[in-house]
C-alpha positions in Angstrom: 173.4 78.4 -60.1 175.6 81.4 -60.0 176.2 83.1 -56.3 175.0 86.3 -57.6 171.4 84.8 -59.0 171.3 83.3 -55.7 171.8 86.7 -53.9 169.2 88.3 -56.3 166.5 85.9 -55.3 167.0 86.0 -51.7 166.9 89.9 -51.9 163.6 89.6 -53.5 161.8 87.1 -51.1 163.1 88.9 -48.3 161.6 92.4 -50.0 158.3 90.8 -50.5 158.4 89.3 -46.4 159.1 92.9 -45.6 156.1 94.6 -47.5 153.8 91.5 -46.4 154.9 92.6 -42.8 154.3 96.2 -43.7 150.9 95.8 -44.2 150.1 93.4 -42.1 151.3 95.8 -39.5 149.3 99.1 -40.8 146.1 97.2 -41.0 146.7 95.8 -37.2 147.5 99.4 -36.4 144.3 100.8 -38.0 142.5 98.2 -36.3 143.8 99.1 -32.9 143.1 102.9 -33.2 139.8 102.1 -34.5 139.0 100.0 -31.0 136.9 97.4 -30.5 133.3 97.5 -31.9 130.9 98.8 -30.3 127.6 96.4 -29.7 124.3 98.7 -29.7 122.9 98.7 -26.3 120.3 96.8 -25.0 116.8 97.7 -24.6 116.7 96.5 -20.9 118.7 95.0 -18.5 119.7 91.6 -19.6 121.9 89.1 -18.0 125.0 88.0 -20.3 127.7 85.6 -19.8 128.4 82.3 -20.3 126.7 78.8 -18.4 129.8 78.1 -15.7 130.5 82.3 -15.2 128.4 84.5 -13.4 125.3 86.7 -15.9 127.0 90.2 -16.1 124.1 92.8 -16.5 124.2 95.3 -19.3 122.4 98.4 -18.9 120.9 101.0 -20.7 122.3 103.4 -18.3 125.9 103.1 -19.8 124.4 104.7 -23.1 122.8 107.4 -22.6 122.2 110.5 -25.1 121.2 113.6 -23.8 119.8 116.2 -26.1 119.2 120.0 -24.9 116.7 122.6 -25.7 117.9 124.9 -28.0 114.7 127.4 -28.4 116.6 130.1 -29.3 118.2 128.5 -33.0 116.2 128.6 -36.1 114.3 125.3 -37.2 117.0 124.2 -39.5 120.1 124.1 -37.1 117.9 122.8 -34.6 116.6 119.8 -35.8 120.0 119.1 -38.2 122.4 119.7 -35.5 124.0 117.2 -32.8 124.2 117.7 -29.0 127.3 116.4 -27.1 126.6 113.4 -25.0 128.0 111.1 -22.7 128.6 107.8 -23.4 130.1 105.8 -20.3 131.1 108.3 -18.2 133.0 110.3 -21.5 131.4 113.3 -23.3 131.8 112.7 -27.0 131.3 115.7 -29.1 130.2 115.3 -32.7 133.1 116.7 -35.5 132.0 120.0 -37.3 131.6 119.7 -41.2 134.5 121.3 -41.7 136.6 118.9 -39.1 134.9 116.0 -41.2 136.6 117.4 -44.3 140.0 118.1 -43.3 140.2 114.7 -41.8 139.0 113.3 -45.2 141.3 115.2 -47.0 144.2 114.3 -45.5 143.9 111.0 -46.3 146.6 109.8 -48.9 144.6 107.8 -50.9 142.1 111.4 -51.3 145.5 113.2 -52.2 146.3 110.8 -54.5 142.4 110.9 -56.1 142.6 114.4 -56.7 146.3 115.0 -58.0 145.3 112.3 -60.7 142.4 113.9 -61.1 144.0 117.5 -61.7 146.8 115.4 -64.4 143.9 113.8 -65.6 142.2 117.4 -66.4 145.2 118.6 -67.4 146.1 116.5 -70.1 142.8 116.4 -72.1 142.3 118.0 -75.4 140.7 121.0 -74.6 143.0 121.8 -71.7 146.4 121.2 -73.6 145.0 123.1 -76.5 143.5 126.1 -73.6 147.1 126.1 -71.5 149.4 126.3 -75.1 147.3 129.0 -76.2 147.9 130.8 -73.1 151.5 130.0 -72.9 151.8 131.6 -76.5 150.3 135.0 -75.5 152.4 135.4 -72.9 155.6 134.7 -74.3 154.2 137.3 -77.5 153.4 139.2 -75.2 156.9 139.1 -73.6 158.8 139.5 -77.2 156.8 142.5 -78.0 157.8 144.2 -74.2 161.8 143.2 -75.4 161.3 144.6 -78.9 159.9 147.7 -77.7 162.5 148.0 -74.9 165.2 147.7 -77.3 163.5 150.3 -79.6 163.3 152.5 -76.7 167.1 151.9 -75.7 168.0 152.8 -79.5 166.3 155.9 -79.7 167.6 157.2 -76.5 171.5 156.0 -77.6 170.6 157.6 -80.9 169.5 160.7 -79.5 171.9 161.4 -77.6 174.7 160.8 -80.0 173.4 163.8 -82.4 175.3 166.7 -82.3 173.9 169.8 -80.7 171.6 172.2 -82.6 173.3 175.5 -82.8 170.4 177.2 -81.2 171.7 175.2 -77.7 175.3 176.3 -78.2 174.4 179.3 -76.5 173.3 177.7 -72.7 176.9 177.4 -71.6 179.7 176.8 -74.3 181.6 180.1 -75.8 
């Protein structure tokens, strides 16, 4: 086999190891960032471990969701909205609808959604045959400005290439 085949072959197993490592490492990553799961809590104290370890207790207490009073708010933001709580000592507040979208939105794989999406749109039918049309009345448009531009530009050059009338010889010349 010819050194250069070989060379060619070794790029490409070692591009494929370095793409499998890639994404091995973004999932890890996403996994990471994401934490562990979280188990629901238990109704009641229960002991937990295993036979030779000691029962660690898991409370109830370590969860705990506090909702206020809000008398003052009409019925509908009451009952739809989310109070703050504390959850192990940390006070998690809930993202507004509009934090929700940005952070959706700024995903790649949304960006990529909705750029094919708009080429998608773009390239039917009916919006080729919409965006020519307007692409040919504004470059008429455009050659009827420059034709009547040009007509203007003659008409002044023309006019003032006349001779004078004898009826203005007399404002200055004797």
């Amino acid at each position: 086999m010819p050194s250069d085949v070989v060379v060619l072959v070794a790029t490409a197993v070692l591009a494929v190891v370095t793409v499998v490592a890639a994404v091995v490492a973004v999932l890890a990553a996403r996994r990471v960032a994401r934490g562990p799961a979280a188990a629901p809590p238990a109704p009641s104290p229960q002991p937990v471990g295993r036979d030779d370890a000691p029962p660690v207790v898991v409370s109830s207490d370590l969860v705990r969701v506090e909702r206020t009073r809000q008398p003052d708010l009409p019925a509908p933001e009451r009952s739809g909205a989310l109070a703050p709580r504390v959850v192990e000592g940390r006070v998690v507040v809930p993202p507004t609808q509009d934090q929700v979208v940005a952070a959706t939105l700024s995903r790649p794989q949304v960006r990529l959604a909705v750029v094919a999406e708009g080429l998608a749109h773009a390239l039917r039918p009916e919006s080729r045959d919409r965006i020519s049309a307007l692409m040919r009345r504004e470059y008429r448009g455009r050659r009827r400005e420059r034709l009547r531009a040009g007509r203007r530009a003659a008409r002044a050059a023309h006019a003032s290439a006349l001779p004078t009338a004898p009826a203005d010889q007399w404002l200055g010349e004797r």
